[in-house]
C-alpha positions as CSV (number, residue, x, y, z in Angstrom):
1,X,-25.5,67.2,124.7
2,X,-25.9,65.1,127.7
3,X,-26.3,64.8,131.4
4,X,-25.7,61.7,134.0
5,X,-28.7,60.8,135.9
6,X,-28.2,59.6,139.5
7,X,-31.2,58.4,141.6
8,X,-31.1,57.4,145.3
9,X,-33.3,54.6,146.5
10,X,-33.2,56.0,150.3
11,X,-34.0,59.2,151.7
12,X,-30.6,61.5,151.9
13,X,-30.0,63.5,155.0
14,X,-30.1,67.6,154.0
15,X,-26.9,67.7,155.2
16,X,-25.6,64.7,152.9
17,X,-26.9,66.5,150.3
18,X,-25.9,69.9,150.4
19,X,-22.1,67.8,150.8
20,X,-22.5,65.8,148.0
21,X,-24.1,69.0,145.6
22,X,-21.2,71.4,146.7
23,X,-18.7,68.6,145.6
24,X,-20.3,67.9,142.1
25,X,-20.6,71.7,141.9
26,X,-17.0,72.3,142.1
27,X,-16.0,69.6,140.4
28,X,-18.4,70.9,137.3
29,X,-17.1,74.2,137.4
30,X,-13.1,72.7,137.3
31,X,-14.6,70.5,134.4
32,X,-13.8,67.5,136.0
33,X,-17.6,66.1,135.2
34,X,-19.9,66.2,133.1
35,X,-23.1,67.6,133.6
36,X,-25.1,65.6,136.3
37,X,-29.1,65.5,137.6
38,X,-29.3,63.9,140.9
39,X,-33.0,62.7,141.9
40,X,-33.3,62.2,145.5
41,X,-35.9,62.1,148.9
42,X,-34.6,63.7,151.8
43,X,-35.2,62.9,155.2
44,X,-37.4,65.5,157.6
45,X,-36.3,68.7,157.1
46,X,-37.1,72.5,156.9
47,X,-34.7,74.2,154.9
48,X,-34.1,77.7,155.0
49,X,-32.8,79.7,151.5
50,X,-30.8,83.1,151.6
51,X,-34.3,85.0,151.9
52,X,-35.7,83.1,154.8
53,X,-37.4,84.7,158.4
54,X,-37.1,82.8,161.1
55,X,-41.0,83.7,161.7
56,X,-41.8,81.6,158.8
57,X,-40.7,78.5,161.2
58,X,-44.3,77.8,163.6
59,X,-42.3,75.1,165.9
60,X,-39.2,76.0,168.1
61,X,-36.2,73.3,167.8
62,X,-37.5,71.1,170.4
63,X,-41.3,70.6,168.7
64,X,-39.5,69.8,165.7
65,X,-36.8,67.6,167.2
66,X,-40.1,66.0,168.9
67,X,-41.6,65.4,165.5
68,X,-38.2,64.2,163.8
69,X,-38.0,67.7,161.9
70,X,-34.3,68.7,161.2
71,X,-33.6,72.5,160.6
72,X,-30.8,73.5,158.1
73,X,-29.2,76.7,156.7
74,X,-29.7,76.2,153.0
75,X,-27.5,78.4,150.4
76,X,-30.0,78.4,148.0
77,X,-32.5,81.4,147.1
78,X,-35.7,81.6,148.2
79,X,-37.3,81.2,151.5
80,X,-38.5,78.3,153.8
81,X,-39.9,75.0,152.7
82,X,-40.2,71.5,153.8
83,X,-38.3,68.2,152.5
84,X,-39.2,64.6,153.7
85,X,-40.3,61.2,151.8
86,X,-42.3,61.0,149.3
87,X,-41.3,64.2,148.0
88,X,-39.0,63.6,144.8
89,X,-36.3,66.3,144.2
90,X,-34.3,67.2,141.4
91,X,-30.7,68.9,141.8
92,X,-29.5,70.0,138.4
93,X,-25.5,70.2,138.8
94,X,-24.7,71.8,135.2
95,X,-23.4,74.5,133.1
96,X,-25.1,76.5,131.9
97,X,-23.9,77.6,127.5
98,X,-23.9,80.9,126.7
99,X,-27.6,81.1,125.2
100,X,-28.5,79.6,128.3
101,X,-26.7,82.0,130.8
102,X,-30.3,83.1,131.9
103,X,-31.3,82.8,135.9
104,X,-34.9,83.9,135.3
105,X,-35.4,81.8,132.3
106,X,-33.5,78.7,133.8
107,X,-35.8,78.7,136.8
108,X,-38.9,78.7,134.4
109,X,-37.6,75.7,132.4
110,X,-37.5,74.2,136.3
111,X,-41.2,75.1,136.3
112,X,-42.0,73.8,133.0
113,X,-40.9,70.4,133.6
114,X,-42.8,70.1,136.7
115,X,-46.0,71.4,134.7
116,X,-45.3,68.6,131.8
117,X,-44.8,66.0,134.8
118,X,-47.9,67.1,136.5
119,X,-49.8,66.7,133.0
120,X,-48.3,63.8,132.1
121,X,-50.1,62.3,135.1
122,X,-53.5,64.0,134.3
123,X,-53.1,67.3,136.6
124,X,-53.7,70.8,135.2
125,X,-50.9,72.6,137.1
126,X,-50.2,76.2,135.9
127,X,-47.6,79.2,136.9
128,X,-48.8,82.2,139.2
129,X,-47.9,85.1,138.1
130,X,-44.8,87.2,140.4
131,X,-44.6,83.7,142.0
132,X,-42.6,80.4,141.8
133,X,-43.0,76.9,141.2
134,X,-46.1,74.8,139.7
135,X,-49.9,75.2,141.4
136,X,-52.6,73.6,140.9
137,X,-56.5,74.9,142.3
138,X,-55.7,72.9,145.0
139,X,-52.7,74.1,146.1
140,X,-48.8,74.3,145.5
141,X,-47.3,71.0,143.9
142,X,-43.5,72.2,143.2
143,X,-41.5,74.0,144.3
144,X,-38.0,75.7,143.2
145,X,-35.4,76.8,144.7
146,X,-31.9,78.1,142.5
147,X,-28.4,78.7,142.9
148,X,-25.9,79.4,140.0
149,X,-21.6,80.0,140.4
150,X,-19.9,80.7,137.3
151,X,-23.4,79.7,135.8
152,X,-23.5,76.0,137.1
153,X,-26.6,75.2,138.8
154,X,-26.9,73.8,142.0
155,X,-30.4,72.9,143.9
156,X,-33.7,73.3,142.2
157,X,-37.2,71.7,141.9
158,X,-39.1,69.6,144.9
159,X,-42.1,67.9,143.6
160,X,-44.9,66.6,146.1
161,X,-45.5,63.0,144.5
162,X,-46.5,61.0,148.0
163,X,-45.5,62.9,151.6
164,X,-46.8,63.5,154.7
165,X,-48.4,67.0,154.2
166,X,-48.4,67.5,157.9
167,X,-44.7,68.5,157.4
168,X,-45.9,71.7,156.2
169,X,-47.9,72.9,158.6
170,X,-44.6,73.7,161.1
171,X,-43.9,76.6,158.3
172,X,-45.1,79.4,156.3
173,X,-43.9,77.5,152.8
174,X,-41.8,79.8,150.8
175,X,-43.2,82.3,152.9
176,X,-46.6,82.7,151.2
177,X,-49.1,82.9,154.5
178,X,-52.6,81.0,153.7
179,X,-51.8,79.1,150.7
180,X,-51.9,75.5,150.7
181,X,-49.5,73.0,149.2
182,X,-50.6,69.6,147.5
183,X,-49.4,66.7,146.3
184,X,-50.2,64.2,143.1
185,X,-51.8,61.6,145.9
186,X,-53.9,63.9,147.1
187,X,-55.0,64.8,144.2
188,X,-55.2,61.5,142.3
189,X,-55.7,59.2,145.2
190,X,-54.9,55.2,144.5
191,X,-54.3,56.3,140.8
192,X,-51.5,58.5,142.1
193,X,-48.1,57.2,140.3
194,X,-44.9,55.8,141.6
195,X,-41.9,58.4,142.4
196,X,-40.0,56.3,140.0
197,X,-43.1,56.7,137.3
198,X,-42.5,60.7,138.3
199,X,-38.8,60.6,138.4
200,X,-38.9,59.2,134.9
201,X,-41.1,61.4,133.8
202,X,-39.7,65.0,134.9
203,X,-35.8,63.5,133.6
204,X,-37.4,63.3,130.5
205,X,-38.7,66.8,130.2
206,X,-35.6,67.7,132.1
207,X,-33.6,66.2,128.9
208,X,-36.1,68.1,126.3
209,X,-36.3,71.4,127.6
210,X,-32.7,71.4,128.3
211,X,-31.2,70.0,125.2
212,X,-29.5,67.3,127.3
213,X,-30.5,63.6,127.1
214,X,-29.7,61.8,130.1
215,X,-27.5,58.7,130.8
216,X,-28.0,56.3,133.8
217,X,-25.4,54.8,135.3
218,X,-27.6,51.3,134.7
219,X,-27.2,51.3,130.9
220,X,-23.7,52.6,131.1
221,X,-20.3,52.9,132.9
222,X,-20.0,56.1,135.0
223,X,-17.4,58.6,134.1
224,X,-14.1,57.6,137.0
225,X,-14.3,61.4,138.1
226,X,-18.4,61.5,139.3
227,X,-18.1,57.3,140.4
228,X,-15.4,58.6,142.6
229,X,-17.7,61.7,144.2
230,X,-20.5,59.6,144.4
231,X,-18.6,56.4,146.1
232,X,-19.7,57.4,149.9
233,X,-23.0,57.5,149.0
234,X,-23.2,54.0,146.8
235,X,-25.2,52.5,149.7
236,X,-28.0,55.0,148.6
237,X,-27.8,54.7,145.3
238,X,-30.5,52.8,143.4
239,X,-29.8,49.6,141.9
240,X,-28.1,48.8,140.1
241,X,-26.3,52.3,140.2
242,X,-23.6,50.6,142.6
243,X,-21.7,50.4,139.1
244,X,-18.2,48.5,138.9
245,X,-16.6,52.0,138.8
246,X,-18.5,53.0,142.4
247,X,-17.9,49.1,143.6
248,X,-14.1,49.6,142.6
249,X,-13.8,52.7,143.6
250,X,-15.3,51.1,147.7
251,X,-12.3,48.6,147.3
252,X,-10.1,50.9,146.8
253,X,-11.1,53.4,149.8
254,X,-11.2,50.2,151.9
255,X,-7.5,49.2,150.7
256,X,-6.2,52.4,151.6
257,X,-7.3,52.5,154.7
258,X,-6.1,49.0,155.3
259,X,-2.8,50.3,154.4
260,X,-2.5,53.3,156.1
261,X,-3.5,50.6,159.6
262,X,-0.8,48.1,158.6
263,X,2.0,48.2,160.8
């Protein structure tokens, strides 16, 4: 099997996201698509999952507007975290076969590619047991955070590669008061990698624990159907990933709408 992989050069507003996930999402489970990983930064943001309290947010909306901190409602599960540069995520948008049909044991593959990752880079990171994501003795490095309709995955695993800590400190992240989170430069310092070196690395132990190698939209053409979902976003996209399908498919948006003006 395989998946597309899509990575985004700029941060993408939560927002943006969560518009461009519910669209692959639906167009995965109407088969439309293939399976697709996107690999992203957001801008500022607290995001709040299904099992959120507000009490988990230290600043009121005007602190955070102050400190350019956006607040969204997030449809994923688990509780408050925090998303900004330098944090790389990865949003799985795939189905799921029928020995895979497995929540639990989907959201540990999550947390055993972050754990190769982290080693991959020289960091012992380890699971906790009756809690999520990839720690190290310093602190939280990923987190994880699921949703699955008609078993296709939507959101999933934030990896601390190079942010601004700071951002963490307006929350109680994913609710777990008094533990710290961490990130590879902190704990590697100048030998810390790039988020492409990391982005490279957890797609491919993304494509080995999931039996799916991926494809890059720089190596080969994009399916029509996902150039097409992705085409208001192309200015995002790393490049070369403004394919001729996504370029094409921005001609033709801009000739409709030239038509629709012509007299």
């Amino acid at each position: 099997m395989s998946a597309w992989g899509i990575a985004f050069e700029q941060p993408l507003s939560y927002a943006a996201g969560l518009r461009l996930q519910e669209a692959l999402l639906q167009a995965r489970i109407a088969e439309l698509i293939p399976d697709t990983v996107l690999f992203l930064e957001h801008t500022p943001v607290i995001s709040m999952g299904t099992r959120a309290r507000a009490e988990h947010v230290l600043l009121d909306p005007p602190a955070l507007a102050q400190r350019g901190i956006e607040l969204a409602a997030s449809n994923r599960g688990g509780d408050v975290t925090w998303h900004g540069p330098g944090q790389l995520v990865m949003y799985p948008i795939i189905r799921l076969g029928a020995k895979e049909a497995d929540a639990h044991g989907y959201l540990r593959n999550l947390e055993e590619c972050a754990l190769r990752s982290a080693a991959d880079f020289g960091v012992a990171a380890f699971r906790r047991p009756g809690l999520t994501g990839a720690w190290t003795a310093t602190g939280k490095l990923a987190a994880i955070g699921i949703r699955l309709k008609r078993w296709v995955t939507s959101h999933g695993l934030s990896f601390n590669v190079c942010p601004d800590l700071a951002g963490f400190a307006a929350i109680v992240p994913c609710g777990l008061a008094q533990e710290k989170v961490t990130s590879l430069q902190e704990l590697l310092g100048p030998a810390c990698p790039s988020l492409a070196e990391v982005r490279l690395s957890l797609a491919g132990h993304f494509g080995e624990i999931h039996q799916r190698a991926l494809l890059w939209p720089q190596t080969a053409p994009l399916p029509a159907s996902l150039a097409q979902l992705l085409c208001p976003y192309r200015h995002l996209l790393r490049p070369p990933a403004h394919s001729a399908r996504i370029t094409k498919c921005a001609a033709a948006s801009a000739a409709v709408g030239r038509s629709q003006k012509a007299p």
